[in-house]
Every structure is written in structure tokens, then in C-alpha cells.
N, C-alpha and C positions, 0 to 999 in steps of 0.2 A: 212563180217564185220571185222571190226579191233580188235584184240586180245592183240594185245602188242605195246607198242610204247617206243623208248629208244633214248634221246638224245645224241648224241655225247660229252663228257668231255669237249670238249673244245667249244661245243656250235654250233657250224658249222654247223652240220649234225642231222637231224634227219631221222631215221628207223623206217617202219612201217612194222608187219606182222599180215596175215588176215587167215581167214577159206579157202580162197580162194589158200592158197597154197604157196604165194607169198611172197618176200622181198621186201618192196619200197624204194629207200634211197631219200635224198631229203637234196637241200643247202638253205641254206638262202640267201635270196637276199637284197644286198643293199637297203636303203629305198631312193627312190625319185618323184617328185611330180609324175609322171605321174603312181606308179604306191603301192598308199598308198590306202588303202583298208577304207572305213570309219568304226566309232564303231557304235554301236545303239544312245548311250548317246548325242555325237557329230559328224556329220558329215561332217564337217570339222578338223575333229581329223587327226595326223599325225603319233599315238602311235599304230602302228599297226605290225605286221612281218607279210613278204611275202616268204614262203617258190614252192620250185622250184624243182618237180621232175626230177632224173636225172640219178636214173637206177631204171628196174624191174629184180628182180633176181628171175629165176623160178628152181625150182629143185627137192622141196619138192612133196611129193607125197599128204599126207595129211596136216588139219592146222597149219600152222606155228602157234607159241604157248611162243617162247620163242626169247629174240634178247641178245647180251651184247659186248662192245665196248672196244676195247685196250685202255687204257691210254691214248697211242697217238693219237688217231682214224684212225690208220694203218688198223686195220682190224674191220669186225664184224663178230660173229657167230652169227647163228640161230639154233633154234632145232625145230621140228617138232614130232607132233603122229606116223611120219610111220618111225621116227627114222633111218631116210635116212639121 
């Protein structure tokens, strides 16, 4: 399961990390017709974000637990329980 999730400052990026150990990073995708998700309300809605994973960073031993983003979104750190 998902533990922590931290947008990038500038919006870009979003990081996800889980029990499972893992970093996900993920970009956001342009919005265009073929590829707009509907809402419940309207399905023909256009108000939607399509995000795009686009690394799995594997390292940690136990749940990743913690993420946080440079400024610039140069870099992220994570922390984990087995404090690797």
C-alpha cells in the first residue's frame, strides 16, 4: 500500500512510496482528447490529470515511509524503516 505521496514544487512530478519498499516517480501528462479520463459527475468532462509512471526506484530494504523534493525538483530523497 501507499504510505506517502509528495508532489514536486513545481508540479511536474509526483512520488509515491509504499510497504512494498519501492519509490514510484510519475510526470504528468499533457491533457488531449484521446486521452481524458471521465469524472463520475460528467462523462464528458475534460477536467481531469493523467499522470505517467516513469521510474521504479528499488533500494530500500523495508517500507519506504518518507519522500521530500529540492526546490528545483533536481532531486528526491526517501527514507525508509531499515534506514538504508
Amino acid at each position: 500500500s501507499v504510505l506517502c505521496t509528495r508532489f514536486s514544487p513545481s508540479g511536474t512530478y509526483l512520488a509515491s512510496a509504499g510497504d512494498d519498499a519501492h519509490v514510484l516517480l510519475y510526470h504528468k501528462k499533457k491533457h488531449s482528447k484521446h486521452n481524458a479520463i471521465a469524472t463520475f459527475d460528467d462523462p464528458s468532462s475534460m477536467n481531469a490529470e493523467n499522470w505517467v509512471r516513469m521510474r521504479t526506484c528499488r533500494g530500500h530494504n523495508l517500507d519506504a515511509v518518507g519522500l521530500a523534493w529540492a526546490p528545483d525538483d533536481s532531486h528526491l530523497v526517501s527514507c525508509s524503516l531499515d534506514r538504508d
